[in-house]
MDAnalysis code that builds the backbone (N, CA, C; Angstrom):
import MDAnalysis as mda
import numpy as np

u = mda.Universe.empty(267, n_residues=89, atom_resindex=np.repeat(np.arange(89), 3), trajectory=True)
u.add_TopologyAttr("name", ["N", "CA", "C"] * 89)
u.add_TopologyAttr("resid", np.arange(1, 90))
u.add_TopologyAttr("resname", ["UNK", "UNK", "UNK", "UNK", "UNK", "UNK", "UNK", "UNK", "UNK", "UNK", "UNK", "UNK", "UNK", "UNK", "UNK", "UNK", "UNK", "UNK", "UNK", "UNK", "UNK", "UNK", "UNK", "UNK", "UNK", "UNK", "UNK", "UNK", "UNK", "UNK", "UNK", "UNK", "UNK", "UNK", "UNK", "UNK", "UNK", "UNK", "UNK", "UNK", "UNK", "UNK", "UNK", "UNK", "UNK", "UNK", "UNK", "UNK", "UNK", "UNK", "UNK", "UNK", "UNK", "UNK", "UNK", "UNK", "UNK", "UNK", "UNK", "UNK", "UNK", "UNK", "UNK", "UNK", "UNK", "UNK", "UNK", "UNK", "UNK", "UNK", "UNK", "UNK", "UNK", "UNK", "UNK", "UNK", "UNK", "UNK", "UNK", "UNK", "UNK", "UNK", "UNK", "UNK", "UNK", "UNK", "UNK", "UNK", "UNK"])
u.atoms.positions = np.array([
    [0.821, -1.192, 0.000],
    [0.000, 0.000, 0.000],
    [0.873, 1.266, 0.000],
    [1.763, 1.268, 0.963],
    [2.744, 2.467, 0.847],
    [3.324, 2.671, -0.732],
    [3.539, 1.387, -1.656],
    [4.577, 1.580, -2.358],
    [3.167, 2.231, -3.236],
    [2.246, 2.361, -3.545],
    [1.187, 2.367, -4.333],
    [0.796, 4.018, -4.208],
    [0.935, 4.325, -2.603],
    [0.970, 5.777, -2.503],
    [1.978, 6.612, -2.729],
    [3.507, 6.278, -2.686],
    [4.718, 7.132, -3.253],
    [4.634, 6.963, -4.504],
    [4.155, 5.963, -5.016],
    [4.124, 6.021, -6.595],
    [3.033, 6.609, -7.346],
    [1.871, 7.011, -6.313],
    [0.754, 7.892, -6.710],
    [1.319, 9.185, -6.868],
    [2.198, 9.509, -5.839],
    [2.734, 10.825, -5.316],
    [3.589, 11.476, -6.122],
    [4.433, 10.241, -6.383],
    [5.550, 10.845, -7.579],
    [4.671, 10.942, -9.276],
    [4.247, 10.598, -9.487],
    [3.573, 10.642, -10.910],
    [2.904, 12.041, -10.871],
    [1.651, 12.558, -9.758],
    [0.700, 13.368, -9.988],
    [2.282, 14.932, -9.540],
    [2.922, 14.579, -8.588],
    [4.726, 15.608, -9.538],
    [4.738, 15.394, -10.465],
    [5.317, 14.813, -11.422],
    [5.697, 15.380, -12.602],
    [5.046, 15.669, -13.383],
    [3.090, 15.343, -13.081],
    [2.787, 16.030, -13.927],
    [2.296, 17.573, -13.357],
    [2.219, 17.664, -12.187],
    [2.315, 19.059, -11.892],
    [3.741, 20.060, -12.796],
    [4.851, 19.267, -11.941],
    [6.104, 19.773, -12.224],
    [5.822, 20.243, -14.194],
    [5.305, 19.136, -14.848],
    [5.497, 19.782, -16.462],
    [4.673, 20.482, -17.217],
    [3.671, 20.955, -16.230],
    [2.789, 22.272, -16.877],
    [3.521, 23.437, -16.976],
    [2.786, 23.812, -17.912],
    [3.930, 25.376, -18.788],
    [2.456, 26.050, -18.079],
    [2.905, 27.221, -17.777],
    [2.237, 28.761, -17.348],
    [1.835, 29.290, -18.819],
    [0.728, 29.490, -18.652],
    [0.245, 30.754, -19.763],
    [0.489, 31.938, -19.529],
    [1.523, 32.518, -20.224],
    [2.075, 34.221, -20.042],
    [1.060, 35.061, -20.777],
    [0.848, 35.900, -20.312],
    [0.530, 36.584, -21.525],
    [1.170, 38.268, -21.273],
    [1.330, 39.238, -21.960],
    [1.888, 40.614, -22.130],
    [0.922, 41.183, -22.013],
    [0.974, 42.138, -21.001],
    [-0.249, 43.611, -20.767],
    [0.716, 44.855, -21.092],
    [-0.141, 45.380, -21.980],
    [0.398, 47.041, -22.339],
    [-0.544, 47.870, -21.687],
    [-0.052, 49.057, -20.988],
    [-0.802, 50.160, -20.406],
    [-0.340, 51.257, -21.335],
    [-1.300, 51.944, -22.356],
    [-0.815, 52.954, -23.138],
    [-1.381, 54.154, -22.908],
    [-0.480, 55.357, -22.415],
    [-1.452, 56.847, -21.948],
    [-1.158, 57.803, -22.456],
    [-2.368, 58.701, -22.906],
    [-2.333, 59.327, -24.385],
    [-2.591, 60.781, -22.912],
    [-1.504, 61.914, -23.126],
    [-1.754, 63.186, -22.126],
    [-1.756, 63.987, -23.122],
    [-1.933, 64.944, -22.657],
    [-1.827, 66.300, -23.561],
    [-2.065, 67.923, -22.562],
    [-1.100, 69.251, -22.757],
    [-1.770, 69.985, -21.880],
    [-3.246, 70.309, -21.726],
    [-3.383, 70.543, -20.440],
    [-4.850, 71.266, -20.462],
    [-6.038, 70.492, -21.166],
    [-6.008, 69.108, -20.925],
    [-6.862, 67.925, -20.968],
    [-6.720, 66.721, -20.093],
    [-7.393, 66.250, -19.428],
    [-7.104, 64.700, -18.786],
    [-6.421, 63.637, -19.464],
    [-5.644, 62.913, -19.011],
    [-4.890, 61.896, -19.778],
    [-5.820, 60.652, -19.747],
    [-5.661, 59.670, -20.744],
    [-6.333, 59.315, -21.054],
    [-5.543, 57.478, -21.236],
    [-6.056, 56.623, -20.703],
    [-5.393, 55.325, -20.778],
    [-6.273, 54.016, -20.916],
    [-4.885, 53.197, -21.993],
    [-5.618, 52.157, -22.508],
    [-4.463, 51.197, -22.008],
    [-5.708, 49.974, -21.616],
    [-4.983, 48.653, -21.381],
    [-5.257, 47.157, -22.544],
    [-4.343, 46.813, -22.868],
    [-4.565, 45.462, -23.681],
    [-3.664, 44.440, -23.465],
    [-4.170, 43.155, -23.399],
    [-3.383, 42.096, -22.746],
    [-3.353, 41.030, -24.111],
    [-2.169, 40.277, -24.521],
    [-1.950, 39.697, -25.551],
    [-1.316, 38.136, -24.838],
    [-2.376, 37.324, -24.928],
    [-1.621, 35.785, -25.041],
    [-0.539, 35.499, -25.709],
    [0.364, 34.844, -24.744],
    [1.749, 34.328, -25.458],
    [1.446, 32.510, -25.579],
    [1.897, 32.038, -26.616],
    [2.110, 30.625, -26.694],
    [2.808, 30.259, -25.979],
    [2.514, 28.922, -25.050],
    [2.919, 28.360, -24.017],
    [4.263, 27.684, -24.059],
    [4.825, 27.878, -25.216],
    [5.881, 27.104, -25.211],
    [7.226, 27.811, -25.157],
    [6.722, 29.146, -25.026],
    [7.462, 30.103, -24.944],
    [7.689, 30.318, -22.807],
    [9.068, 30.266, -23.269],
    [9.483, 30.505, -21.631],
    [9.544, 32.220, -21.315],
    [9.747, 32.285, -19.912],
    [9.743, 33.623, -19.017],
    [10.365, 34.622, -19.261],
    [12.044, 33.988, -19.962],
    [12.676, 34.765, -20.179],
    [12.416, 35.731, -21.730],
    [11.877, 34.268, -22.220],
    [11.588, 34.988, -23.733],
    [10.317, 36.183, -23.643],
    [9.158, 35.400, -23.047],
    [8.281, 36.996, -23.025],
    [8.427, 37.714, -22.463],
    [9.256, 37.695, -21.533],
    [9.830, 39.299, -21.253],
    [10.316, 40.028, -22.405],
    [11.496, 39.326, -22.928],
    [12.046, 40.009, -24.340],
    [10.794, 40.066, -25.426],
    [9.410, 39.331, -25.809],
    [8.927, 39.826, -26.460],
    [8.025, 41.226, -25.968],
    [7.360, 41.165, -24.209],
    [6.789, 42.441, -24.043],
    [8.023, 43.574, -24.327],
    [9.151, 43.695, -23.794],
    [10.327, 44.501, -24.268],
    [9.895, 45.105, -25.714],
    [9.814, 44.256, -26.641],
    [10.037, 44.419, -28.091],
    [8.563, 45.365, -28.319],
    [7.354, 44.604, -28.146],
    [6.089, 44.936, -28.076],
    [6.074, 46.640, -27.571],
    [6.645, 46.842, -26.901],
    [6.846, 48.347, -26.112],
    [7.219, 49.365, -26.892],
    [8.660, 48.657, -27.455],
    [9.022, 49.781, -28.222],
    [8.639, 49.788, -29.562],
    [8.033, 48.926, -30.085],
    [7.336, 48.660, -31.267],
    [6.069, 49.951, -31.235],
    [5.306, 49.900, -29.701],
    [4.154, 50.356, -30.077],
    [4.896, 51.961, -29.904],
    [5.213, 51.946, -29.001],
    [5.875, 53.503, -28.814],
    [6.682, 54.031, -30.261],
    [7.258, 53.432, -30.764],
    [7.468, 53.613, -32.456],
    [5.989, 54.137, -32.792],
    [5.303, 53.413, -33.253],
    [3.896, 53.253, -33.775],
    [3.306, 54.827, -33.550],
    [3.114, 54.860, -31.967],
    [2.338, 56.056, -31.942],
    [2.844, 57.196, -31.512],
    [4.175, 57.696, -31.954],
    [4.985, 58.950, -32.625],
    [4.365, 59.666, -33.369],
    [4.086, 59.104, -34.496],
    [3.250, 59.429, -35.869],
    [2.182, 60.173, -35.326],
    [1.723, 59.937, -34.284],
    [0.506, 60.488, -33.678],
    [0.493, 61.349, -33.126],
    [1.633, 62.020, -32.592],
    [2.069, 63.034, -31.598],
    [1.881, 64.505, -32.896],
    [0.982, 65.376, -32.714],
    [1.136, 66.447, -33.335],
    [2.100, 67.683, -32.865],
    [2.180, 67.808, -31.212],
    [2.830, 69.014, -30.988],
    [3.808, 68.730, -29.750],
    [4.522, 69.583, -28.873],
    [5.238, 69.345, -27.936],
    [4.389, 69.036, -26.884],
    [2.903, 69.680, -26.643],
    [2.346, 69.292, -25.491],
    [1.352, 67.832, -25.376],
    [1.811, 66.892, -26.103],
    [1.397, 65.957, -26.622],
    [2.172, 64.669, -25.719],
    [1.841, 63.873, -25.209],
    [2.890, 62.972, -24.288],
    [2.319, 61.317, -24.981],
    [2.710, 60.640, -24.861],
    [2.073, 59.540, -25.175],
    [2.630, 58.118, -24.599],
    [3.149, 57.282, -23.675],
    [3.509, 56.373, -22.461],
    [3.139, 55.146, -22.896],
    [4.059, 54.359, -22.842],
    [3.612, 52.841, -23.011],
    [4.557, 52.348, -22.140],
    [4.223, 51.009, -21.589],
    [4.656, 50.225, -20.632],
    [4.074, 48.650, -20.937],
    [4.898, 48.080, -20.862],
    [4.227, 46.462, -20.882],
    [5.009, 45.415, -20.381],
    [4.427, 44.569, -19.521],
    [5.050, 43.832, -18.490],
    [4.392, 42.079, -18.942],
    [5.168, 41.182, -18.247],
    [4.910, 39.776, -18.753],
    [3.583, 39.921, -17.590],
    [3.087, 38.790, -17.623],
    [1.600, 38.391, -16.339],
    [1.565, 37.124, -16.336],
])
């Protein structure tokens, strides 16, 4: 009976132990401007599971400055601010 329960024990480990985490990337993007309220958007993007911790970090990294590229174009004047941030979850 014992040997039936360490061997229950060790199996339902490894399959704990070999589940992958679903990451996914949240961007917080905030659009200011003088002499108006700032204004903020959140969007969260599923990462494929086979992708490890270290990597979606480096893809929210990339994702960041990608979008902050992106919405430059958008900036008409100096009092114009526009903030992105995005973190793994």
């Amino acid at each position: 009976m014992k040997k039936q329960l360490f061997f229950a024990f060790c199996v339902s480990g490894l399959f704990l132990a070999s589940c992958k985490k679903q990451h996914s990337c949240q961007c917080v993007t905030t659009f200011s401007k003088t002499g108006y309220s700032s204004y903020t958007v959140s969007s969260t993007e599923n990462i494929d599971k086979k992708v490890t911790k270290k990597t979606g970090e480096q893809m929210c990294l990339q994702a960041e400055k990608q979008m902050t590229k992106n919405h430059q174009d958008y900036i008409s004047g100096p009092s114009e601010k526009i903030t992105v941030s995005c973190s793994l979850k």
